[in-house]
C-alpha atoms as a printed R data frame, in Angstrom:
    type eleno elety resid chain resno       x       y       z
1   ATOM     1    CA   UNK     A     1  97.771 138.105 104.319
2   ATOM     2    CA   UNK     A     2  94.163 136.461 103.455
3   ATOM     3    CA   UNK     A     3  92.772 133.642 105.460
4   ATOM     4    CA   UNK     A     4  92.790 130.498 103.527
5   ATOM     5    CA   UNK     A     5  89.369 129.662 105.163
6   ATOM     6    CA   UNK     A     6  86.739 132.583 104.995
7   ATOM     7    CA   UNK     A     7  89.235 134.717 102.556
8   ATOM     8    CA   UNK     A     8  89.411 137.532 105.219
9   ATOM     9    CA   UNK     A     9  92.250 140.480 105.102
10  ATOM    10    CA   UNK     A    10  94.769 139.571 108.170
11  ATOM    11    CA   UNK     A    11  97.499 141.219 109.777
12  ATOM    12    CA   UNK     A    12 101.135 139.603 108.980
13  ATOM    13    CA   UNK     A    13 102.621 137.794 111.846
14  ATOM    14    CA   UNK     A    14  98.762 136.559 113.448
15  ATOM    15    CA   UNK     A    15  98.996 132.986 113.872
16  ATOM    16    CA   UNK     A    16  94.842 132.874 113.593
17  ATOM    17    CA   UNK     A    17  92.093 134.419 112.021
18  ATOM    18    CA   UNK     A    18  90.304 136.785 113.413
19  ATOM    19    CA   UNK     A    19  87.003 135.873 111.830
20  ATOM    20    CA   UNK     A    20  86.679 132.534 111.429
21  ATOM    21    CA   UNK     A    21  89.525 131.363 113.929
22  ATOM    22    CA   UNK     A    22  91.512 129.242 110.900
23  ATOM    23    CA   UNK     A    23  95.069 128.730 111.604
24  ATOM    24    CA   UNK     A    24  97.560 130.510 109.322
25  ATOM    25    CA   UNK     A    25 100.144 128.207 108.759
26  ATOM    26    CA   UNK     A    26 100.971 126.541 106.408
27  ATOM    27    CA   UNK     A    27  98.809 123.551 104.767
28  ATOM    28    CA   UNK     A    28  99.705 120.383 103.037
29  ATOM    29    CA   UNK     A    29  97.461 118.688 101.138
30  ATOM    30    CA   UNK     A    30  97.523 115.187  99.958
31  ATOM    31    CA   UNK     A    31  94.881 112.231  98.758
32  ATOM    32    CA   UNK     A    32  95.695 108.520 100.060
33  ATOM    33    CA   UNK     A    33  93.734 105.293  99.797
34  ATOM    34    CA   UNK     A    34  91.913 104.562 102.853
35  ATOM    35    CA   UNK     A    35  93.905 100.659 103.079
36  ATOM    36    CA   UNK     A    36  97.050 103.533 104.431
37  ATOM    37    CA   UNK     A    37  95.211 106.087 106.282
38  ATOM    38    CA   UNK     A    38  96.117 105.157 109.760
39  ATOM    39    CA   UNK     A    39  99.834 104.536 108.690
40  ATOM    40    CA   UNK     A    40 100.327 107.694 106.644
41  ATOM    41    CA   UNK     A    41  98.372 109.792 109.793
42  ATOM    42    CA   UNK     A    42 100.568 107.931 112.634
43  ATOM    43    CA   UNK     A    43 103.575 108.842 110.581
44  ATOM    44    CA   UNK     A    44 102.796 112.561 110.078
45  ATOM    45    CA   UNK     A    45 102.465 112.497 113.825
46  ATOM    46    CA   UNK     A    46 105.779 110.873 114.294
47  ATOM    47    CA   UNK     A    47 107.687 113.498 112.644
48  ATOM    48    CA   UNK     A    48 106.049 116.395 114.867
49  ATOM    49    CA   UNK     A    49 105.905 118.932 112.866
50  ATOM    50    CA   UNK     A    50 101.770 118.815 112.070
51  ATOM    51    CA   UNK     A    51  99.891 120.911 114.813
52  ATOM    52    CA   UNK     A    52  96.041 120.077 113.293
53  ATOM    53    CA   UNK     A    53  95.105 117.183 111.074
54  ATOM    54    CA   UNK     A    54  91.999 117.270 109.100
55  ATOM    55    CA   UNK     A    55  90.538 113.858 107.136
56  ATOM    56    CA   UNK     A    56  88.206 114.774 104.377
57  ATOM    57    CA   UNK     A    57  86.456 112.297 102.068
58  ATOM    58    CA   UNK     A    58  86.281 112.554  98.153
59  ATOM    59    CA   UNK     A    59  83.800 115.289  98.165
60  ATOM    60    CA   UNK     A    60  86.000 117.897 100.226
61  ATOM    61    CA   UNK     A    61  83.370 116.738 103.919
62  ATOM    62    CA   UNK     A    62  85.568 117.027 106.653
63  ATOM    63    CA   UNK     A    63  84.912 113.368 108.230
64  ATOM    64    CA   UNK     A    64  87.956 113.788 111.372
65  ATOM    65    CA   UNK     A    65  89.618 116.829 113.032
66  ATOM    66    CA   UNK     A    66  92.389 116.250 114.955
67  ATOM    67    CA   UNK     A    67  94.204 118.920 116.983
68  ATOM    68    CA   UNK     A    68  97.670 117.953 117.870
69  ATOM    69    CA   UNK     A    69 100.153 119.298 120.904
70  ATOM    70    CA   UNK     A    70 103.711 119.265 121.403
71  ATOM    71    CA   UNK     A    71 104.578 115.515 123.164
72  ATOM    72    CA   UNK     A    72 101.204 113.954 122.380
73  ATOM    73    CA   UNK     A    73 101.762 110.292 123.696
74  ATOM    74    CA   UNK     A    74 100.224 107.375 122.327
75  ATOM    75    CA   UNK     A    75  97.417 107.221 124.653
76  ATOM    76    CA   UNK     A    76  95.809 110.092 123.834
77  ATOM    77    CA   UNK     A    77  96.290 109.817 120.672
78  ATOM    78    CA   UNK     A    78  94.635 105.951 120.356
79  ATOM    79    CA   UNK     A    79  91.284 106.967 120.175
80  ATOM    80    CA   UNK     A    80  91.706 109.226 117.569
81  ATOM    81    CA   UNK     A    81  93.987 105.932 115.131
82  ATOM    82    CA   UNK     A    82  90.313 103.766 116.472
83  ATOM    83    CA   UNK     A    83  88.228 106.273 114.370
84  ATOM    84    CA   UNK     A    84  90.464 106.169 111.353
85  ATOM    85    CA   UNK     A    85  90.078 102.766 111.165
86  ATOM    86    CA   UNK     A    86  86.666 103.175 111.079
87  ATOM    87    CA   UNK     A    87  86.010 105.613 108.606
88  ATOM    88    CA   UNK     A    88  88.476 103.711 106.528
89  ATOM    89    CA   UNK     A    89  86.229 101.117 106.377
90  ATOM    90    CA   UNK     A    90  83.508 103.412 105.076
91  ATOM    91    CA   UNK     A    91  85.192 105.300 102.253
92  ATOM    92    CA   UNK     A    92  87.779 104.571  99.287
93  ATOM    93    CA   UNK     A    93  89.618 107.927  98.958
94  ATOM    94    CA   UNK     A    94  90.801 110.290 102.201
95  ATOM    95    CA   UNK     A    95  92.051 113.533 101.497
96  ATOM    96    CA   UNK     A    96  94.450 114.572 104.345
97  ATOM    97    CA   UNK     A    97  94.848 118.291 105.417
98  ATOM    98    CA   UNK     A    98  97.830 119.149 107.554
99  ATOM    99    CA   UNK     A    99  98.324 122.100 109.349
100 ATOM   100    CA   UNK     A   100 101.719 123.185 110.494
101 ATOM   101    CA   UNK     A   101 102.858 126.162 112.827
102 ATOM   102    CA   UNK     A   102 104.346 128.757 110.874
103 ATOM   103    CA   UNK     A   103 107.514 129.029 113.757
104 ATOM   104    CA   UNK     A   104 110.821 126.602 113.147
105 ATOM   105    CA   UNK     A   105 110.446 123.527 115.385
106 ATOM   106    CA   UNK     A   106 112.741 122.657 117.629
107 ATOM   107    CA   UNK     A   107 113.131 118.863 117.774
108 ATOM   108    CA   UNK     A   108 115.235 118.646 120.601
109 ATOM   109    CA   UNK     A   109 115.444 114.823 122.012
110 ATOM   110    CA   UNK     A   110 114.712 114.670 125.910
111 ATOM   111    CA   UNK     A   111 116.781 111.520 126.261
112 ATOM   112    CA   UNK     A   112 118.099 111.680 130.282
113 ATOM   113    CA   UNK     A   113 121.954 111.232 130.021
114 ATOM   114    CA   UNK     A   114 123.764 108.306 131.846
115 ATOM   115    CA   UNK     A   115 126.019 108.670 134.443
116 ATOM   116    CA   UNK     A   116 129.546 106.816 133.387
């Protein structure tokens, strides 16, 4: 396996570089206008699949990084929507980056059942 970031050689199964410290999972890339950043970013965290989300502007400069975890809740997560807004304002084109773990999610709802 070859690290997508620094092109190192990497043993199969490592969920990180050695080298550079990349993740190994598997990347989606996509460009979007910068009117639906924050929707399109809020709605790749609402399907929880995305474990690191990386904004980049026209010329491949990575402008936001943003690690995600397992049951991030909206709090923590606010600051992060604050500064897409902003650096919507300041560019036309985003290219989004999104990491995802390269083990099946399990998506199990923690919804407390109700006595009868």
């Amino acid at each position: 396996m070859i690290c997508k970031n620094c092109n190192a050689e990497l043993s199969e199964g490592v969920n990180y570089c050695s080298n550079c410290g990349a993740s190994t999972g598997k990347r989606d890339e996509f460009f979007v206008d910068s009117d639906h950043l924050v929707e399109e970013i809020k709605k790749i965290i609402d399907e929880g699949i995305a474990t690191r989300i990386i904004v980049k502007d026209e010329n491949d400069k990575t402008l936001l990084d943003i690690p995600l975890a397992a049951g991030l809740v909206g709090t923590l997560i606010a600051p992060w929507l604050a500064a897409l807004g902003a650096i919507a304002a300041l560019v036309v084109k985003c290219k989004i980056v999104v990491e995802k773990s390269n083990a099946p999610v399990d998506k199990q709802t923690s919804d407390v059942e109700k006595p009868n």
